[in-house]
C-alpha positions in Angstrom: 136.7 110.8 67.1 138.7 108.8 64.2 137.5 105.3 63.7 141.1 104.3 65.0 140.0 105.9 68.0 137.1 104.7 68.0 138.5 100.7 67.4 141.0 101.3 70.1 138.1 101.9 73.1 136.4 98.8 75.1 132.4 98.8 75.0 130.5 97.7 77.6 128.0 95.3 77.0 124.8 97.8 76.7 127.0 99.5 73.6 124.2 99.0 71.6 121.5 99.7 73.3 122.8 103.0 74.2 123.7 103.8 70.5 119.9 102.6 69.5 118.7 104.7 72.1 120.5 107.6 70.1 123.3 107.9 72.6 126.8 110.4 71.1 129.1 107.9 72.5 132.6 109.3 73.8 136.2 108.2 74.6 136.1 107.7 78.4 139.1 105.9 80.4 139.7 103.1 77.4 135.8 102.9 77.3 133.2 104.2 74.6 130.8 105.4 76.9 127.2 107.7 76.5 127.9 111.1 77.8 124.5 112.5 75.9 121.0 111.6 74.7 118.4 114.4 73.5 120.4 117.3 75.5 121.4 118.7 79.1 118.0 120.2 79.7 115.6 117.7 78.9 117.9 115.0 80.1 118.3 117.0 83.6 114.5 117.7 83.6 113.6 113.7 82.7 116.2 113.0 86.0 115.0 115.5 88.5 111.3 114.3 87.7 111.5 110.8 86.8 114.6 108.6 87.2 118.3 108.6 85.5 120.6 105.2 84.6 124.2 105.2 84.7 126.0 102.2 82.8 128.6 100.8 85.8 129.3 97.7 83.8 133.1 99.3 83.0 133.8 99.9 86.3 135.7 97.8 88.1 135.5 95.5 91.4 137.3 94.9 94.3 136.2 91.9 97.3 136.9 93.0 100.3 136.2 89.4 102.6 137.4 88.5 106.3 136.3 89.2 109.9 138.2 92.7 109.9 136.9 93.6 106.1 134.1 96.4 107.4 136.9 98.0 110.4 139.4 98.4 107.0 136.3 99.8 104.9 135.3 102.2 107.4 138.9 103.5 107.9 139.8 104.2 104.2 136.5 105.7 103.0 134.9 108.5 104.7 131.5 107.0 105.0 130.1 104.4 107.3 130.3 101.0 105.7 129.7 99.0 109.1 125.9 100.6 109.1 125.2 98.7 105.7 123.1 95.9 106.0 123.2 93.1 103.7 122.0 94.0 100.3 122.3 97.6 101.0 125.1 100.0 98.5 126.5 103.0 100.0 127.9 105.6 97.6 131.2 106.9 99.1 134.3 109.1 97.4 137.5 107.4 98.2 139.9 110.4 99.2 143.8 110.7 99.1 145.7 111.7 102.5 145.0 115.5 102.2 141.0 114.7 101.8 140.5 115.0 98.4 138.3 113.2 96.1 140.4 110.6 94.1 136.7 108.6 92.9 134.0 107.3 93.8 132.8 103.8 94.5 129.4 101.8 95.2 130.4 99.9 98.2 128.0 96.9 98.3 127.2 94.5 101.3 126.8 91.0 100.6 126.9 89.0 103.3 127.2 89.8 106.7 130.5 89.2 108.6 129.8 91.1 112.1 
């Protein structure tokens, strides 16, 4: 990556930290973003026996508020929002008309609207 390139990309706020951590950073959607640490294995070893982190702070957010917000939820993502409880996070893929995967979203419950 050129340093124009590399000028050009947003960082989110844990840029640092992920470069001090000895992060190769990478172009990713306007974003300079970790994509590897010490290497696939030992990073997919320290994951499937201890824990992984995933820096969401450049995605972004939608509210979705009102008395029908969970019946609109539940009909455009294939997963059951109305079973959240408040405080709970569903992970969910948000699909186009012919059922493929377009992305995929955190869907948070905050409060609790019936």
């Amino acid at each position: 990556m050129t340093d124009n390139a590399a000028q050009d990309q947003k960082r989110t706020p844990f840029y640092d930290a992920h470069v001090a951590a000895g992060a190769r950073m990478v172009p990713f959607g306007g974003w300079l973003m970790p994509v590897q640490y010490a290497g696939i294995t030992e990073e997919h070893v320290a994951v499937r026996t201890a824990a992984g982190l995933f820096d969401v702070s450049h995605m972004g957010q939608v509210e979705v508020r009102g008395g029908s917000a969970t019946a609109f939820l539940d009909r455009l993502l294939p997963n059951h929002v109305g079973a959240l409880r408040p405080g709970e996070i569903l992970y969910a893929p948000m699909c186009n008309e012919a059922g493929g995967i377009l992305d995929d979203l955190l869907v948070y419950r905050i409060f609790w609207h019936g």
